[in-house]
N, C-alpha and C positions, 0 to 999 in steps of 0.2 A: 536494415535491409527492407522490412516492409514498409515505412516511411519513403524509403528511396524510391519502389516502388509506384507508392501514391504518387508523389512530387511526378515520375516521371510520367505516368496516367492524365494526372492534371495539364501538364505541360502538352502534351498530344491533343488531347478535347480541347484546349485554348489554342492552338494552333487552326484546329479541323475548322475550331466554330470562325478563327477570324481569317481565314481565307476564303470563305463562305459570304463573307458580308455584302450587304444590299447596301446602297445609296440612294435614296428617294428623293427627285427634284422636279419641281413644276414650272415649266416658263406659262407664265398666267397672264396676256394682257399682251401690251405691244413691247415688242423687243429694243429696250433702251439701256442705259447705263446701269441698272439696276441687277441688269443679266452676267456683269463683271462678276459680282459677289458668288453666282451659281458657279461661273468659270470657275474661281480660285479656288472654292471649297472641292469642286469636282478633282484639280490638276492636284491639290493637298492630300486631301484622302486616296486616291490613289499611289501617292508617295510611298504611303504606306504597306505596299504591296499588297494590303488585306483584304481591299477591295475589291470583289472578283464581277459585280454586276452593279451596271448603274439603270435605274427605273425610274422612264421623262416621261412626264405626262408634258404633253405642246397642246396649248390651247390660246392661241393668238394670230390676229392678223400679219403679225410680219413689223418692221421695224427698220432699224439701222444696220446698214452694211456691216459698216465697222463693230460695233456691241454682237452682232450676230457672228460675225468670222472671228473674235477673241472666243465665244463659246464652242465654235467648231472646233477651234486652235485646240479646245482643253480636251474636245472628245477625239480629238487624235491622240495626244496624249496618255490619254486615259487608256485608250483600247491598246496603244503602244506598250502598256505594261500590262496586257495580259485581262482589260475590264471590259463586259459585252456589256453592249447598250440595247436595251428595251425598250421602246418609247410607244408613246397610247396617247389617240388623240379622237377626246369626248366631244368635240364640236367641230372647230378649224382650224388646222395649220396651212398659211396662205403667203407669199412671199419670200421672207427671211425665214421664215417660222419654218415652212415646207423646205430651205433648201437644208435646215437641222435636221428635219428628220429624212430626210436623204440619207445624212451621215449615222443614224442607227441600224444598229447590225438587225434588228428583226423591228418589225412597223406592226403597231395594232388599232383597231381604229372603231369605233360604234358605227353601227350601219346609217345611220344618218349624220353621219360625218362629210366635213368640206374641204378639199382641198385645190389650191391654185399654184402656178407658178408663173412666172413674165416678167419682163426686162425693170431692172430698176431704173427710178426716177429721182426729181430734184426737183427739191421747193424753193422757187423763186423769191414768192411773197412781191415785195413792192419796191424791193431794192432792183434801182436802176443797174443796166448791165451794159457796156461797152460790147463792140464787136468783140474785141479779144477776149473779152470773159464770159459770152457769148459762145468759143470757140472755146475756150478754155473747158467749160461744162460740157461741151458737147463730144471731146474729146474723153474726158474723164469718163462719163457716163458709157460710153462707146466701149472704154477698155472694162471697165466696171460689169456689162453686160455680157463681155467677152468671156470673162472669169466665170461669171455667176452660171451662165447657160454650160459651159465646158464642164465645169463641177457637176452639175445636176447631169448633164447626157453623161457619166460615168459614170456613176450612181442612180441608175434610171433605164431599166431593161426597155425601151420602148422605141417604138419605129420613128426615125431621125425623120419625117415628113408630120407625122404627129404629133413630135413634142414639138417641133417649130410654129406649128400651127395654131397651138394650145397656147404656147410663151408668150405668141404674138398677139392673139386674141383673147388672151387672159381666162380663158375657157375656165369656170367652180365647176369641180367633176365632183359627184358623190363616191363614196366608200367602193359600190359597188361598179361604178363608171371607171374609176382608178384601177379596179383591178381588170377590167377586161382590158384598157389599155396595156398596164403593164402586168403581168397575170403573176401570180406569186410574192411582188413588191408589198404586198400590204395583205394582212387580215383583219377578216372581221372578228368581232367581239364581242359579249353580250353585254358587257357589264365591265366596269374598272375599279378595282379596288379602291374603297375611301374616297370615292368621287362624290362629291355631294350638289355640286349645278354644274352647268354647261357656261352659262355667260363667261367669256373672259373678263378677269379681271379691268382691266383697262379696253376699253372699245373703242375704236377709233374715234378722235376727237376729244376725247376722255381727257379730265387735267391734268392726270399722269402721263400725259403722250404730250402733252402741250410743248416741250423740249425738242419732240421730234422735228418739226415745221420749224424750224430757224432756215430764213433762207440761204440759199446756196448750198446748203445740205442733200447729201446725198442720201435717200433711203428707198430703202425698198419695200413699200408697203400696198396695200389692195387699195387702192383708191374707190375702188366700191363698196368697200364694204360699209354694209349700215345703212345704202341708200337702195332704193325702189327700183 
């Protein structure tokens, strides 16, 4: 009986501790194929039921449509069974980066923190383009934009004349600019657990991003950033 006991004690504490459990992930650098692997582990561990809390640190300029909407894909997912997302961002989330952390449940951010957000783009490069493929991009991009901007004004408590203005203008707000915009979307922070630099990883032009610029590709990234 008192064996039964214990067994049944143990079982409780093992239960309590793994319904409790943290996820710790960092999108570090420009948002490319690499961000698959964060998806799967995030949609996996979740499986598990045991997952109750996922903690992002975003620190990058932004990236590809596509790699950045399979990570979003996973934090629906995830929050579908029951996991809050916390996300904390030590320097920039700007593009793709910023429309992730749209989709976490609470936002935290260092006071000298950058964020952007605006229409995405396509890199050419030097491959010739017919009218119709011309037209072909221009249409993609169009609906592309359509989605991206729709997504963010839901997720985006803020006056429909001001985020237009900002999207279009590519306006970097600071920590503090962000929230008077949108007033409760974002805190500030003093400090972020186990943070040890601010550089992202991969910075734009970086030869881990080198992938990104294939032309005709569609991505969505700051085109300024890095420059004067």
């Amino acid at each position: 009986m008192f064996k039964f006991l214990l067994a049944a004690l143990a079982a409780i504490f093992v239960s309590t501790t793994a319904t409790s459990a943290t996820l710790k992930q960092m999108i570090d650098g420009v948002v490319d194929g690499g961000i698959v692997k964060l998806a799967d582990q995030l949609v996996a561990t979740s499986a598990t039921r045991y997952l109750s809390k996922l903690e992002l640190v975003i620190n990058s300029p932004g990236g590809g449509v596509l790699e950045g909407s399979i990570y979003v894909s996973a934090m629906q997912v995830a929050k579908s069974r029951g996991v809050k997302i916390n996300c904390y961002v030590p320097l920039l989330a700007a593009s793709m980066a910023f429309t992730i952390l749209a989709h976490c449940d609470q936002r935290f951010a260092l006071d000298g923190a950058l964020f952007l957000w605006h229409p995405p783009r396509v890199v050419t490069g030097l491959t010739p383009l017919t009218p119709n493929d011309a037209a072909v991009l221009a249409a993609d991009l169009e609906a592309t934009s359509k989605r991206v901007s729709a997504d963010l004004r839901e997720r985006m408590p803020i006056d429909a004349k001001k985020f237009w203005y900002h999207y279009n203008a590519e306006t970097l707000h600071t920590t503090s600019e962000l929230q008077k915009l949108s007033p409760g979307w974002i805190k500030t922070v003093a400090d972020i657990p186990g943070l040890v630099g601010l550089t992202p990883g991969n910075t734009f032009g970086a030869d881990g991003a080198a992938g990104m610029f294939e032309p005709g590709r569609i991505i969505y990234i700051w085109s300024k950033y890095g420059s004067n």
